[in-house]
C-alpha positions as CSV (number, residue, x, y, z in Angstrom):
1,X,-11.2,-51.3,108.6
2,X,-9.2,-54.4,108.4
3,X,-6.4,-54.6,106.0
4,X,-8.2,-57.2,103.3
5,X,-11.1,-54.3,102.8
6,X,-8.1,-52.0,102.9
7,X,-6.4,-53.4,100.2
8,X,-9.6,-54.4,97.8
9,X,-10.5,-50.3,98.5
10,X,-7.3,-49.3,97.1
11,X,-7.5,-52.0,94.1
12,X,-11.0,-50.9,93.2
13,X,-10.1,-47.1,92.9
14,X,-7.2,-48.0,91.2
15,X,-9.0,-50.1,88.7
16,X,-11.7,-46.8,88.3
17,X,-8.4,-44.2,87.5
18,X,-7.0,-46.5,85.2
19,X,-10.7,-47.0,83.7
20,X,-10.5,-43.4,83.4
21,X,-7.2,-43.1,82.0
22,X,-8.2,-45.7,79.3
23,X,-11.6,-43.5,78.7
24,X,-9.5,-40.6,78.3
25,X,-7.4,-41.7,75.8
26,X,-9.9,-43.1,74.0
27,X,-11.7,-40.1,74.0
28,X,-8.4,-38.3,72.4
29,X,-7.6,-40.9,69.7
30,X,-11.1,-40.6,68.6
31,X,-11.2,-37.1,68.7
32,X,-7.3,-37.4,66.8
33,X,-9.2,-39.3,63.9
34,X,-11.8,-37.3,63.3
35,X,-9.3,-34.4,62.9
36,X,-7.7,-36.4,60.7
37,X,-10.5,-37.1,58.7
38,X,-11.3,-33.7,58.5
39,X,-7.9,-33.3,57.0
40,X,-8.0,-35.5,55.0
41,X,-11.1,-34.5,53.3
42,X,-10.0,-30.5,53.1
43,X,-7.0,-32.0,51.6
44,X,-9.2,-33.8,48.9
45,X,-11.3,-31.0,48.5
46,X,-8.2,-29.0,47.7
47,X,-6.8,-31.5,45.2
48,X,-10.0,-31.6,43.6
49,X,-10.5,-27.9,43.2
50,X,-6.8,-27.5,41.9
51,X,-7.4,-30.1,39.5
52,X,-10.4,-28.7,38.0
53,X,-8.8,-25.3,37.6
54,X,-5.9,-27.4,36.1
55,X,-8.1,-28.8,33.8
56,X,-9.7,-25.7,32.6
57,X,-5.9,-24.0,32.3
58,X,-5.2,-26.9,29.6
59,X,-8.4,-27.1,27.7
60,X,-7.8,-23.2,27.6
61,X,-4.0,-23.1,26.4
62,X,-5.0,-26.1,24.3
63,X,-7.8,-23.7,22.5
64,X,-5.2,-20.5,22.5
65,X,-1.9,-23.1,20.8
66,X,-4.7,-24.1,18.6
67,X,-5.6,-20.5,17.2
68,X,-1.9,-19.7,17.1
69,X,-1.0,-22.7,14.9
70,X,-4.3,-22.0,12.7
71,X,-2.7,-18.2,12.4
72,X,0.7,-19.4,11.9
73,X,-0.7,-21.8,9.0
74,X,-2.6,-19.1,7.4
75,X,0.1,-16.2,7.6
76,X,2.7,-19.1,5.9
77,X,-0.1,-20.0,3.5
78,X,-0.6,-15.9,2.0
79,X,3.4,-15.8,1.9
80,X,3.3,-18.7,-0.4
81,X,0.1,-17.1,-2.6
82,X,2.0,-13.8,-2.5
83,X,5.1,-15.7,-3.7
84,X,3.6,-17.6,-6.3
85,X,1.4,-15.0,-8.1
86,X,5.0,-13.1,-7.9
87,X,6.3,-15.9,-9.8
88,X,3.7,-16.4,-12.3
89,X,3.1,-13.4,-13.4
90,X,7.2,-11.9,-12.8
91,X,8.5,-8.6,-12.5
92,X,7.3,-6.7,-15.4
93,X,4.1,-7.5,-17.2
94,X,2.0,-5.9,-19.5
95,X,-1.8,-5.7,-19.9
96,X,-4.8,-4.3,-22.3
97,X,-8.0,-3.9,-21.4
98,X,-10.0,-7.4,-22.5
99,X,-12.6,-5.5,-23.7
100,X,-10.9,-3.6,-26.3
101,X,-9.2,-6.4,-27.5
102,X,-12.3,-8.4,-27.7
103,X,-14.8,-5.3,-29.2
104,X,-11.7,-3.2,-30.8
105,X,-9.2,-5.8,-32.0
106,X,-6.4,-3.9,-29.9
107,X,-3.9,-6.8,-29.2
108,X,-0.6,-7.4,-27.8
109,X,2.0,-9.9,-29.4
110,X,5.9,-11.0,-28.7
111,X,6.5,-11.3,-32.8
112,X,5.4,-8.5,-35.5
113,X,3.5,-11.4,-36.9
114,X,1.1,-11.6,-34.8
115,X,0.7,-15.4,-34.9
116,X,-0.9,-15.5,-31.4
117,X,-2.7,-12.5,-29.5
118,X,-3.0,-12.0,-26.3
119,X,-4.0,-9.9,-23.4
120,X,-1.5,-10.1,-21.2
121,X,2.3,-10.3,-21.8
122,X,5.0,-11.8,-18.8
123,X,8.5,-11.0,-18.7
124,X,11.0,-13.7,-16.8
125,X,12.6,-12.2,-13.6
126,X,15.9,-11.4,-13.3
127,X,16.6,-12.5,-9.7
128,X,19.7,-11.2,-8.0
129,X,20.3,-8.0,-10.4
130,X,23.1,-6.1,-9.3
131,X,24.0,-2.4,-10.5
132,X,25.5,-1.6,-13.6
133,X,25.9,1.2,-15.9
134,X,23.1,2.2,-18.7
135,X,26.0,2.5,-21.0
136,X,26.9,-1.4,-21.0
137,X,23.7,-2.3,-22.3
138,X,23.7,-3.7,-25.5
139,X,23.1,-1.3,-28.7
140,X,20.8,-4.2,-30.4
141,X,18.6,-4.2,-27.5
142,X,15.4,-3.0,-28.7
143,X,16.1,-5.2,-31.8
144,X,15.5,-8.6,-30.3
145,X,11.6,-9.7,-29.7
146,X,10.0,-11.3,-26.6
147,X,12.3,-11.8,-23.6
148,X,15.7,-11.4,-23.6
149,X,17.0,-10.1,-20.4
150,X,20.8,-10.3,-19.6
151,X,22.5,-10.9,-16.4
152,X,21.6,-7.6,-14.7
153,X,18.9,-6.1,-16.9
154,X,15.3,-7.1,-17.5
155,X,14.9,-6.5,-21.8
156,X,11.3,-7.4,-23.0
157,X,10.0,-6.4,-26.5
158,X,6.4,-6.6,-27.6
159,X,4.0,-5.3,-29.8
160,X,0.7,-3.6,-30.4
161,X,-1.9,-4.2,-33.0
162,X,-4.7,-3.0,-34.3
163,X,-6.6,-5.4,-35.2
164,X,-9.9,-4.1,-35.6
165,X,-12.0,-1.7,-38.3
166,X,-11.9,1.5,-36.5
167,X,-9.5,3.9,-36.3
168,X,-8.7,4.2,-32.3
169,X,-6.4,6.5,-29.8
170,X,-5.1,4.3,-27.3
171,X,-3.0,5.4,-24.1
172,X,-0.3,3.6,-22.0
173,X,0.5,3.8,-18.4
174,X,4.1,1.8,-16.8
175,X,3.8,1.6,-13.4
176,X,5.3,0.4,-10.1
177,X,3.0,-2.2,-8.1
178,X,5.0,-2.8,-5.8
179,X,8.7,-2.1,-4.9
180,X,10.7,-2.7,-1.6
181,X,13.8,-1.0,0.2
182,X,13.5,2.3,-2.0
183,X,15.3,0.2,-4.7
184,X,13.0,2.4,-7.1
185,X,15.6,5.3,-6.0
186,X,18.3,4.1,-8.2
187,X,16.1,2.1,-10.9
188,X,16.2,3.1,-14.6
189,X,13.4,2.1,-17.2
190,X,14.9,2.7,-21.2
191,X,11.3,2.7,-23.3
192,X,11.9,2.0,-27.4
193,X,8.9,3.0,-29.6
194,X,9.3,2.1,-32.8
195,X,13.2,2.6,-31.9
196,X,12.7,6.2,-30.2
197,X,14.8,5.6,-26.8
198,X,13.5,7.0,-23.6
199,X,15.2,6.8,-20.4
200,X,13.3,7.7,-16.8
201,X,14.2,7.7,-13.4
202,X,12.9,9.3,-10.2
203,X,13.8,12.5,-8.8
204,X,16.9,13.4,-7.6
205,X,16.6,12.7,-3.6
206,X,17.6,16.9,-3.3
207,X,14.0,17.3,-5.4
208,X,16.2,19.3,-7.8
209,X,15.2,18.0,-11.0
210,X,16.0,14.6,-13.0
211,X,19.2,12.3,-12.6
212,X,22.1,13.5,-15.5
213,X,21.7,10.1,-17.3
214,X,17.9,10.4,-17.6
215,X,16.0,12.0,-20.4
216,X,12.5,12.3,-18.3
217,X,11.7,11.8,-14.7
218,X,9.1,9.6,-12.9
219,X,5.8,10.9,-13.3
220,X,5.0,10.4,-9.6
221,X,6.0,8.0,-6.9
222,X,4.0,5.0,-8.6
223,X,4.2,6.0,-12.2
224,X,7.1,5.7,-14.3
225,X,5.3,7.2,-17.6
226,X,2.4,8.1,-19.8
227,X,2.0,8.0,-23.4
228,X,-0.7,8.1,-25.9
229,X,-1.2,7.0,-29.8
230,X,-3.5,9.2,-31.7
231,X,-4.7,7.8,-35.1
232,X,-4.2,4.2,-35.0
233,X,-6.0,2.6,-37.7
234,X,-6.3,-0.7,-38.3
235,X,-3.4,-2.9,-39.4
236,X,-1.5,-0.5,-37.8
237,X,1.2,-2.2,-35.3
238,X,3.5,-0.4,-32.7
239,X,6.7,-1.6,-31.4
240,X,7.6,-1.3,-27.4
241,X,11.1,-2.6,-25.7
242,X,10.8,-1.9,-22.1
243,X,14.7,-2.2,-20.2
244,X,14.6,-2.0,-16.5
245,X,18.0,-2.1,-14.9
246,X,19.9,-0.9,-11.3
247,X,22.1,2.1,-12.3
248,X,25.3,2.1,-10.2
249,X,26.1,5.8,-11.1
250,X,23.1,7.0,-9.3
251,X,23.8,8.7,-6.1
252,X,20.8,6.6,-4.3
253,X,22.5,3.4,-5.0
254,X,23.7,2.4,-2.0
255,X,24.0,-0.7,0.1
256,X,20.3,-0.2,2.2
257,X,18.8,-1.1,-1.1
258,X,20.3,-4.6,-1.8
259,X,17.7,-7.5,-1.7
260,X,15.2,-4.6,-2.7
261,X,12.3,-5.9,-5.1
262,X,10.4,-4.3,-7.6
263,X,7.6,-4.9,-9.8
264,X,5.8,-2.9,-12.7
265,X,3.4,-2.9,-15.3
266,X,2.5,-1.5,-18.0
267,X,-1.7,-0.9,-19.0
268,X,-2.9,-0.2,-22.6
269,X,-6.6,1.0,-23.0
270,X,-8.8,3.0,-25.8
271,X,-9.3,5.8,-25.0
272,X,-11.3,7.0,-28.8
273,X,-12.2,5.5,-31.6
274,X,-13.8,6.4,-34.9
């Protein structure tokens, strides 16, 4: 073989291998692409996926904040109605059935005169009331009408007519309706009818019997009293001072009870009539 073939021999194969080479690495850059393209499109797949379950966290939290706030709104709005009917209607009110003042003439009044009837009497809250001592109240108290609390007593004098034609026996409940950090423990209630002073107060904390300074214990838990007017014919007009005040001599009067609440009222209703 001369040299010329020789050397156009050798050119040609090296042409082929480098042909092949080129093939090759084609064939690998291709096959490098479509890896990547199948990367990339997991990848995609993935991002959409975690979106979507992104999307449904969110509208999910979005519907859970929006209960919560909805909650919140209504659990602010009841403390406000709690605190407002509080308000209105104070610490101490008094009540008779309307239907005995409206069919019996049974009425309540703050003056003797009766100028204006009502069902339902309001005393103003004393807010703040700190303990004193049953002995410092005033000796006119049951001698001034309508409100007249003092700085650490609630005072409240009303009246009770008969305004009707029969002849009726009417009974009387004071209770408590509602009454926070066992401040009832050391509370004393002074009831004047027709000037006859009664003091009450719960139970000694030993269950032996009523406090020194108290003429009649708490009927139960949640009633401070009964009482009951037989007889009470028309005209006829009975005079109540209610005094409600924190007494510092009571052994129960202790720091665990300050910014204690309490509320009462009392309930008239007829009972008989003739």
């Amino acid at each position: 073989m001369s040299k010329k073939k020789k050397a156009e021999l050798e050119k040609a194969e090296a042409d082929a291998k480098e042909l092949d080479e080129s093939t090759e690495a084609a064939v690998k850059e291709s096959a490098k692409a479509k890896d990547k393209d199948k990367e990339t499109a997991l990848r995609d797949a993935l991002h959409i996926r975690r979106t979507a379950k992104e999307v449904k966290k969110y509208t999910v939290l979005m519907r859970v904040t929006g209960l919560i706030t909805v909650a919140l709104i209504g659990f602010i709005a009841i403390g406000y109605a709690i605190s407002y009917f509080y308000n209105k209607y104070g610490s101490f009110t008094i009540k008779v059935n309307k239907y005995d003042m409206v069919n019996q003439g049974l009425s309540l009044s703050e003056t003797p005169e009766f100028d204006k009837t009502v069902s339902m009497l309001t005393a103003d809250i004393v807010y703040d009331m700190t303990n004193i001592s049953g002995e410092d109240l005033p000796d006119n108290i049951d001698k001034v009408n309508g409100n007249h609390n003092g700085r650490n007593y609630i005072a409240y004098t009303f009246y009770v007519h008969n305004s009707g034609k029969d002849t009726v026996t009417y009974e009387g409940d004071l209770t408590i309706q509602n009454v926070t950090k066992n401040v009832d423990e050391a509370i004393r209630v002074a009831l004047y009818i027709n000037g006859e002073k009664t003091v009450y107060g719960k139970t000694k904390s030993s269950g032996n019997g009523k406090e020194t300074d108290c003429d009649e214990e708490f009927l139960t838990s949640a009633q401070v009293m009964h009482t009951k007017q037989e007889d009470f014919d028309p005209g006829a007009t009975n005079k109540y001072t209610v005094v409600i005040w924190l007494e510092g001599n009571d052994p129960d009067c202790v720091d665990d009870i300050i910014g204690g609440v309490i509320k009462m009222q009392m309930d008239f209703r007829i009972v008989e009539n003739t």
